[in-house]
C-alpha positions in Angstrom: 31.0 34.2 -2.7 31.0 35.6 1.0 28.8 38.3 -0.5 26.4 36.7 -2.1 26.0 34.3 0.8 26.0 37.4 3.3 23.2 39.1 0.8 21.3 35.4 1.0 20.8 35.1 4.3 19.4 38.8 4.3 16.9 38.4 1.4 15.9 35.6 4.4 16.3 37.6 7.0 14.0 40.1 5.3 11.3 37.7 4.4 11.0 36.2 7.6 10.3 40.3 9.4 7.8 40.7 6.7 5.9 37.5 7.3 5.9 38.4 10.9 4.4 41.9 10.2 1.9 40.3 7.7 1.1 37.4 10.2 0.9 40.1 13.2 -1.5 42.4 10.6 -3.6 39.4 10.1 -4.2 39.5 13.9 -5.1 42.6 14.1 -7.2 43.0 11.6 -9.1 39.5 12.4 -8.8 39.6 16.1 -12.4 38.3 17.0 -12.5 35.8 14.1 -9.4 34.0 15.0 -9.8 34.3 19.0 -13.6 32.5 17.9 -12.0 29.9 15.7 -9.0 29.3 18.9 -12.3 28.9 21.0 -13.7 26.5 18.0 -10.3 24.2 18.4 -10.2 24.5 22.4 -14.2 23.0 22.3 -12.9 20.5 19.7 -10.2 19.1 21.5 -11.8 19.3 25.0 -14.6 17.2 23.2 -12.5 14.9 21.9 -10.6 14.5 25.1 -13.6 14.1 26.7 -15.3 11.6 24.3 -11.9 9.3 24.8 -11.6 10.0 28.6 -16.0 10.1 29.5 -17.4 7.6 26.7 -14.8 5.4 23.9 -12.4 4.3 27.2 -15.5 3.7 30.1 -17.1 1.1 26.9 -13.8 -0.4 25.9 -13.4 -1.5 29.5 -17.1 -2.6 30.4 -16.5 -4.3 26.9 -13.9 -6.2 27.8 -15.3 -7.1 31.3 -18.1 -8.3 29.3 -16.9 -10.4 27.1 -15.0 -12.3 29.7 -17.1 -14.9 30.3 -17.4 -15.5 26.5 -14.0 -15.7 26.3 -13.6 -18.7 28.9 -16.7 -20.5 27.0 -14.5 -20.1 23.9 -11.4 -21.7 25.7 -13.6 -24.6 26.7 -14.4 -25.1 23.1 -18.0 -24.1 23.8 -18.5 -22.1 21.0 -22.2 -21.8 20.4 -22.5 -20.5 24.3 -19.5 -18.4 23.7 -21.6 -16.4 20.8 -25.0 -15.8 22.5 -25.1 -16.9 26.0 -22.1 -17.5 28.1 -23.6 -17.7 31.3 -23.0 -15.6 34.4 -25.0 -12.7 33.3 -22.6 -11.8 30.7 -23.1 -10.9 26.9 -21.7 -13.2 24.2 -20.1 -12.1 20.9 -22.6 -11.4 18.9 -23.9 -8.8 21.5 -20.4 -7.6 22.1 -20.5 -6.6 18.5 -24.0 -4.8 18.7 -23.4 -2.9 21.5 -20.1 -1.6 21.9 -19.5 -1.2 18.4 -16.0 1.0 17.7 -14.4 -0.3 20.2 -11.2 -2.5 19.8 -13.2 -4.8 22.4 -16.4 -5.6 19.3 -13.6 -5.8 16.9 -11.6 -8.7 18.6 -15.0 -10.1 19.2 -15.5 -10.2 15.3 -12.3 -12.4 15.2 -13.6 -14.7 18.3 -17.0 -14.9 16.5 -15.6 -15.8 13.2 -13.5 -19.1 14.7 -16.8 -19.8 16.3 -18.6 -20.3 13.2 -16.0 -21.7 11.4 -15.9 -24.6 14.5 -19.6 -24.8 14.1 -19.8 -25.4 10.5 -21.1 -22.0 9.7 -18.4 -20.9 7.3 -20.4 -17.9 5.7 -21.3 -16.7 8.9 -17.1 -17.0 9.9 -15.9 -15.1 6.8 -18.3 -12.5 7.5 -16.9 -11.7 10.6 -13.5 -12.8 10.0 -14.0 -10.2 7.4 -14.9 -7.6 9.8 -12.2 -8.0 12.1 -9.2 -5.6 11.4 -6.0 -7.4 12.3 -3.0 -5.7 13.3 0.4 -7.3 15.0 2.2 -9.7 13.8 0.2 -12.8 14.7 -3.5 -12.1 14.2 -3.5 -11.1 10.6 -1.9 -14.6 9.9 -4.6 -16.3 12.3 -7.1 -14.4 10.5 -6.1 -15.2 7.0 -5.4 -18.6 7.6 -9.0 -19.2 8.9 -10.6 -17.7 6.3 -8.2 -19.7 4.4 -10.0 -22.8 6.0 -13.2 -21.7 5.6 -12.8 -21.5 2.1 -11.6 -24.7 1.8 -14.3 -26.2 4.0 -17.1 -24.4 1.2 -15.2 -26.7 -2.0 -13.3 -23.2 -2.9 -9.9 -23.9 -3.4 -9.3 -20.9 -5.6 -10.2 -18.4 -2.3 -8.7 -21.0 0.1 -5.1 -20.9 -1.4 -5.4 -16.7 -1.6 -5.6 -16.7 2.2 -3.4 -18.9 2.8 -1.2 -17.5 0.9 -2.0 -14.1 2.6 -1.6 -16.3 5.8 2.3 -17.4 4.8 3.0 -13.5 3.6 1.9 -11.4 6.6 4.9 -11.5 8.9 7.2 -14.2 9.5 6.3 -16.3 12.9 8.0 -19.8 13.1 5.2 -22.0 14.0 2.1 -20.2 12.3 4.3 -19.7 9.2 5.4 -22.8 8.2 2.1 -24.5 9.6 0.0 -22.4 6.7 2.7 -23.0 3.8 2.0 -26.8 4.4 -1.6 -26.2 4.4 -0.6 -24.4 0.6 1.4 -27.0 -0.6 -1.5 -29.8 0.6 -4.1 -28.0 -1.3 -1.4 -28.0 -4.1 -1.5 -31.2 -4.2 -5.5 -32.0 -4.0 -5.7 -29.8 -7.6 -2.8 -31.6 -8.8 0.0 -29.1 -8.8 3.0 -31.2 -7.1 5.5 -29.3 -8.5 3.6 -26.2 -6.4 3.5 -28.3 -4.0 7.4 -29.5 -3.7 8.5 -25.9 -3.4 6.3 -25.1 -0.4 7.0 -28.3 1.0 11.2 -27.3 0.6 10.8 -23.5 1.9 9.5 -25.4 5.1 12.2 -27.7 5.1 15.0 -25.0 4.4 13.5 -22.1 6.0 11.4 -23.6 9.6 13.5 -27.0 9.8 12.7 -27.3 13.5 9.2 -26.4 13.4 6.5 -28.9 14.8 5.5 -28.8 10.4 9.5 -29.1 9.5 10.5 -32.3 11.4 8.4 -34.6 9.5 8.5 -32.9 6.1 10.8 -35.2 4.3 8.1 -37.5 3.7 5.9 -35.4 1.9 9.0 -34.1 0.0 9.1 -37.8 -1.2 5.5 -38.0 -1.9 6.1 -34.9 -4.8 9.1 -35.8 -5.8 9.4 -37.0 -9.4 10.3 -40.2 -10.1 13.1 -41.4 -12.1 
């Protein structure tokens, strides 16, 4: 057994000094081509360093000093200002979109311009850009769900509606956006006459976020779906 080991390890031993004298051969013999394609990867990388460090991180930060002012026009619940025209100079959404596209600044501004429209009635217009916005974390993809969720609902489609939401409840759990969504399933459960679907949401809040804002009151719409007799 000691033998054959012993002879294993040189069968490896041997492989590993012939790929070195193959890989050294390839140098050799390809000297020029490989030192050009080192000089290839040294360009590429000092590019892309210098894309990230002279172009993507200067926009990302006059993107976000940008969209500032929108941003406090949003908190205000001024939302058409907040999409073209905040004031101050500054650039709203929309334009925060246009111009500094690629950046994660135009993507959160696809999320702020999709609860915009939604506010204003424009649902569409806020799937579209709820759409766009690619949500990572454990909060936003809820937030972003949800509202499209909402929008749905808002354009008499409860079909799509109750798929968000639903993608709303799933995407991490988070014990006020959670249960707050699973109520908002078990309502539309109810309004296309599914109380049975609804009962079950309306218990997974009451076993699973008790305390929530959503769980405290919850017996009563347990009642409501209950069954009678």
């Amino acid at each position: 057994m000691a033998k054959r080991k012993q002879a294993a390890k040189d069968e490896v031993l041997v492989d590993v000094v012939e790929a070195r004298g193959n890989f050294q051969d390839l140098v050799d013999n390809n000297r020029n081509l490989i030192l050009g394609g080192l000089a290839v990867i040294v360009l590429v990388v000092g590019g892309w360093f210098a894309y990230n460090q002279f172009y993507k991180i200067p926009r990302q930060t006059e993107a976000v000093e940008q969209m500032y002012q929108a941003q406090v026009q949003f908190e205000r619940d001024s939302f058409a200002l907040a999409l073209t025209n905040p004031g101050g100079g500054y650039i709203g959404f929309l334009d925060v979109i246009d111009n500094y596209k690629g950046t994660p600044a135009a993507n959160l501004a696809n999320y702020y311009a999709g609860i915009c429209y939604l506010n204003l009635g424009q649902y569409e217009a806020a799937i579209s850009y709820l759409k766009d916005f690619k949500a990572k974390g454990d909060v936003l993809p809820i937030t972003k769900n949800g509202a499209l969720g909402d929008a749905y609902a808002e354009l008499n489609d409860p079909t799509q509606a109750m798929n968000y939401y639903q993608k709303a409840v799933n995407s991490s759990e988070n014990d006020l956006l959670t249960p707050y969504y699973l109520k908002k399933v078990a309502m539309l459960h109810e309004k296309n006459g599914k109380p049975a679907e609804a009962l079950k949401a309306y218990e997974r809040i009451k076993k699973d976020y008790p305390n929530s804002a959503d769980g405290r009151d919850i017996d009563k719409y347990i009642v409501r779906v209950t069954p009678k007799g």
